[in-house]
N, C-alpha and C positions, 0 to 999 in steps of 0.2 A: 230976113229969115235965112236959115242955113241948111243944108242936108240933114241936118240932127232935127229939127223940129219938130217932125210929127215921129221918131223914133220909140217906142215902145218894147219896154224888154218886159218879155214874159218870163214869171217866177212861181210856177204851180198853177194848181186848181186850187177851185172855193171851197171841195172837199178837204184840203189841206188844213184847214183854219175851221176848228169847231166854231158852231154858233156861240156868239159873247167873247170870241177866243181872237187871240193873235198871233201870229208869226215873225217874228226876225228876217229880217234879209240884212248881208253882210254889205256894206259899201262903201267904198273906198277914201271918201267924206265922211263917215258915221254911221254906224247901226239907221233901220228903218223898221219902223212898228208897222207892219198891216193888220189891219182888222176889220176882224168880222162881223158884225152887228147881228140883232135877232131877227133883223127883216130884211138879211140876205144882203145887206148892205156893205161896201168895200169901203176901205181908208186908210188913208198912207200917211204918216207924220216921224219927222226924225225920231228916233227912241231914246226921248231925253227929255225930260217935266224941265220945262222955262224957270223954276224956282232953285232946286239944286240939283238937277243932272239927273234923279229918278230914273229908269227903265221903266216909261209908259209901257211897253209891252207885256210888265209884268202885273197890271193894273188892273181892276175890276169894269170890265165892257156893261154898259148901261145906256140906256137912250142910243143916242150919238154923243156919248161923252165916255172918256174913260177916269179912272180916278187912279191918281199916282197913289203907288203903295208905298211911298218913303211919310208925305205930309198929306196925303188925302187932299191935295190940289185934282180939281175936276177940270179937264182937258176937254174939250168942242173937238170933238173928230170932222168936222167941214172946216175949218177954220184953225185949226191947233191953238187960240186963244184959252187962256185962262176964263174962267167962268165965276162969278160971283165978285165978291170983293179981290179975289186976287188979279195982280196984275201980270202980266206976260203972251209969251205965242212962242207955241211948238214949230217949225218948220215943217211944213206940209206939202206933201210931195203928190203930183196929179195921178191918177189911180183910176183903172176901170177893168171892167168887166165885160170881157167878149168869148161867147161860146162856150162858157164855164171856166174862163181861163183868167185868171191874173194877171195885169200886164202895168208895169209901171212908166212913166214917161221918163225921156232919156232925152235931153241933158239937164231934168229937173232934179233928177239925184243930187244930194250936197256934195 
């Protein structure tokens, strides 16, 4: 373990992110999709569908799943896995929720 470990960078409020809705964060490895779920639920995955590179962020929020808007590949928000027959996984990045706050883990960023 390193002094980086348990580091945590906050990037807004949960107000920031309509329900069903996502945000962008800029990183220096790659775009990052958060999203928001309808049961107030948080989730962090590169912003990039495993099949051709899609903007998951751009995607329709459903369940705990988001559905890429290039091939309608449906994306597992806990897991960034591919769901059904497709195969693949988003890279998912650890994500929580403290006192209304956003806070992503650091040096889990890509």
């Amino acid at each position: 373990m390193n002094a980086f470990t348990d580091h945590w960078l906050d990037i807004g409020s949960l107000d920031d992110i309509p329900p069903r809705g996502a945000r962008v964060v800029r990183a220096a490895g790659g775009d990052i999709a958060v999203f928001r779920t309808a049961d107030d639920r948080i989730f962090a995955l590169r912003d990039q569908c495993p099949h051709k590179g899609g903007p998951l962020s751009q995607g329709i929020v459903h369940d705990h799943g988001v559905t890429c808007p290039l091939h309608n590949w449906v994306i597992d928000l806990d897991s960034g896995r591919a769901r059904g027959p497709d195969e693949g996984c988003a890279h998912a990045i650890p994500v929580r929720l403290e006192n209304g706050r956003i806070q992503l883990r650091y040096p889990a960023l890509p």
